[in-house]
C-alpha positions in Angstrom: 10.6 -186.2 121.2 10.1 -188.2 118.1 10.0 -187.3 114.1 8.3 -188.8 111.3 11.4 -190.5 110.3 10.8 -194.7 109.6 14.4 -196.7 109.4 14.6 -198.7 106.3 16.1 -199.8 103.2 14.1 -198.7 100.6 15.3 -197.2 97.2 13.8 -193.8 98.6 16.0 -194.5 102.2 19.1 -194.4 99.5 18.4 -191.3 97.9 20.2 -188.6 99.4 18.2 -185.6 101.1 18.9 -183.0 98.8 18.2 -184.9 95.9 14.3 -185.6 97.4 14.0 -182.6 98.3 14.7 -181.3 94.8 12.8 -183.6 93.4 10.3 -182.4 95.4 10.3 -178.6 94.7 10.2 -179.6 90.8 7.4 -182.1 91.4 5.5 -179.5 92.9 6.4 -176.9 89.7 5.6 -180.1 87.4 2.2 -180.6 89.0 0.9 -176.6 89.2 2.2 -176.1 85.5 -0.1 -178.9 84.5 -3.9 -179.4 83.9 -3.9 -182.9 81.7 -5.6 -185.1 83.7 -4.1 -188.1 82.6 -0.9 -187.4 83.5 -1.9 -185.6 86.9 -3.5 -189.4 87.5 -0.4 -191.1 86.3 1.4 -188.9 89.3 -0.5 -189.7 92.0 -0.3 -193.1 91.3 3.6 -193.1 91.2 3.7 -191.1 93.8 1.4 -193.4 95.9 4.0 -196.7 94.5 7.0 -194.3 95.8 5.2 -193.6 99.6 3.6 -197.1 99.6 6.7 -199.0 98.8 8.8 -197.4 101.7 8.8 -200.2 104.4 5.3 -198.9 106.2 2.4 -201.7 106.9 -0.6 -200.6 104.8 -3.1 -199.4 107.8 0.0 -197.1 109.5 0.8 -195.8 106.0 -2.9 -194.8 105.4 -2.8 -193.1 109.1 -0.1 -190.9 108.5 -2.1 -189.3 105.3 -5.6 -189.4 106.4 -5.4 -185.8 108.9 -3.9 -184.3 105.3 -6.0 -185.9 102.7 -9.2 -185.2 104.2 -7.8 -181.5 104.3 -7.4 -182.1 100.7 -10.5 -183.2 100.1 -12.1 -180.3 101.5 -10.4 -178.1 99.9 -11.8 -180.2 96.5 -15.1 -179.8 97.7 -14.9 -176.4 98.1 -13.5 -175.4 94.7 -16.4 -177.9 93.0 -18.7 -175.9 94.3 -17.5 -172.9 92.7 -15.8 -174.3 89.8 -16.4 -176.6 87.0 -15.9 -180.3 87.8 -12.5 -180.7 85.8 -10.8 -177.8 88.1 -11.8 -179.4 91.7 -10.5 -182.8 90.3 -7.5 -181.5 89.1 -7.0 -179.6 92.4 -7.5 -183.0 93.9 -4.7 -184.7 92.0 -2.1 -182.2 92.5 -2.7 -182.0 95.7 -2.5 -185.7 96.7 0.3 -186.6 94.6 2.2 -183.7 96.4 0.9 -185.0 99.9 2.0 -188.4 98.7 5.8 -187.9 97.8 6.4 -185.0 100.7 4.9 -187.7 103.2 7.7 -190.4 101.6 10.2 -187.8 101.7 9.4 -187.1 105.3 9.5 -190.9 105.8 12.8 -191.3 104.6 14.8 -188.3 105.6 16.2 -188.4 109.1 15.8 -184.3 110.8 19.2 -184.1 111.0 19.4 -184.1 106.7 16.7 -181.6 107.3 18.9 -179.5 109.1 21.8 -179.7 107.3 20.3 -179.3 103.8 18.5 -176.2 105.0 21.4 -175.2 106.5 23.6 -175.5 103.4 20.9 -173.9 102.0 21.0 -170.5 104.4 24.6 -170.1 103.8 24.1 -167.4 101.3 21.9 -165.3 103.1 24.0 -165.4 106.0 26.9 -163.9 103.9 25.1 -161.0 102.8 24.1 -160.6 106.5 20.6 -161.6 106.6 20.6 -164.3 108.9 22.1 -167.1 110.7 22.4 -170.1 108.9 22.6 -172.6 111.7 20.1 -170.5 113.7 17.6 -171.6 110.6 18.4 -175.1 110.3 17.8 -175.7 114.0 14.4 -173.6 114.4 13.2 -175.9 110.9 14.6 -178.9 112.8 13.0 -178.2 116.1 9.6 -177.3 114.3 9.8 -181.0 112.6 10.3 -182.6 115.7 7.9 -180.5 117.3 4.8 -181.3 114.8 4.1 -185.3 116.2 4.3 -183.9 119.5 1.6 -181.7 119.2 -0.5 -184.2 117.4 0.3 -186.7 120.1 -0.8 -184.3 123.0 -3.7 -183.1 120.5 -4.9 -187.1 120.8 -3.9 -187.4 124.0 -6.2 -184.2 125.7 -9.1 -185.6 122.8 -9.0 -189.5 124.6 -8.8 -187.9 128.0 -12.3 -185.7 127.3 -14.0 -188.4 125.8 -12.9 -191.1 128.8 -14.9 -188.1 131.1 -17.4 -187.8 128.8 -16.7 -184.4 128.0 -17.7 -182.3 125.3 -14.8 -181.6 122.9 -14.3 -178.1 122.2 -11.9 -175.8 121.0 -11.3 -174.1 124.5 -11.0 -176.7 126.3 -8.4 -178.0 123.9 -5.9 -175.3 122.4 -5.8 -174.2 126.4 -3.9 -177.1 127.7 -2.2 -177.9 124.4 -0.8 -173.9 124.2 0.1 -174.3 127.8 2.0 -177.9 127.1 3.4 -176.8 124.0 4.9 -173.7 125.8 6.3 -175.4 128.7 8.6 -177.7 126.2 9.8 -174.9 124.5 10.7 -173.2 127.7 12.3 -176.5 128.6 13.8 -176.9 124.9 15.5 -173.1 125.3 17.2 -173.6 128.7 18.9 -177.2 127.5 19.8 -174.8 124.4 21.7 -172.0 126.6 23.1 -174.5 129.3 24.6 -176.4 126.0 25.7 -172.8 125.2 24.6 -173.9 121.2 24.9 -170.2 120.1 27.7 -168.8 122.2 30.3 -169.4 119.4 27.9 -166.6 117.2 29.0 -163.3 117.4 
């Protein structure tokens, strides 16, 4: 399986994971706490230097947001039509300056800084007997790595229809996706007990 990861040098490759991802939790604080539109267009610009300046060509860059933008842009649509113009734009902004610096983060962290960062991060809970720290970092890592996957089968099963001329539709898609999807995580738990990962947890 792959991950969204990209090897480089960029200043963002040199940050350390924890640091992005607190930036990120207090960009995303920043950008809900605020309405000015001049500085919610100010942040989606630097956020779109910050993701465009990561080592990407321009037309794969633009790939890996279009699935979430045009989300986004729904979801702008949606609130101008029941809203004044000045909330849907502001919507808008937020919401792409947030795509844009989670999608450079995602870029430039590797899942194993995932993992140990949320990790680190479960330690507490798992004092007070709430869970099992490295039980959460590896189900967050194995949904990361999971994620491309099903996009890739999602194109994959769409090509397939259209090279038959098929109609696409949604159950003759979420069928054999569920199914493949299922199979690797049946696959993904047996290497997971014959690697006996959680014996050493009581």
């Amino acid at each position: 399986m792959k991950s969204l990861f990209v090897d480089g040098n960029s200043t963002m490759h040199r940050v350390s994971a924890r640091a992005k991802l607190l930036a990120l939790a207090a960009l995303g604080v920043a950008l809900f706490l605020s309405t000015n539109l001049l500085l919610l267009v100010l942040a989606a610009l630097a956020t779109a230097v910050i993701y465009f300046s990561i080592g990407l060509p321009g037309r794969s860059a633009a790939a890996r947001l279009m699935p979430v933008f045009l989300t986004i842009l729904i979801v702008a649509l949606f609130s101008l039509a029941f809203n004044p113009w000045h909330v849907a734009v502001v919507a808008l902004l937020r919401l792409t300056a947030l795509m844009l610096f989670a999608a450079a983060v995602t870029a430039t962290t590797t899942i194993a800084q995932f993992i140990d960062e949320i990790t680190l991060l479960a330690r507490l809970p798992e004092r007070l007997g709430l869970l099992r720290a490295d039980d959460v970092g590896l189900a967050v890592g194995l949904v990361v790595r999971f994620v491309p996957e099903i996009l890739d089968r999602y194109r994959a099963i769409r090509e397939a229809h259209a090279a038959r001329g098929i109609k696409l539709r949604p159950t003759t898609v979420l069928v054999p996706l569920i199914i493949l999807t299922l199979r690797d995580a049946d696959n993904i738990a047996a290497a997971i007990d014959a690697r006996g990962v959680r014996r050493h947890v009581n």
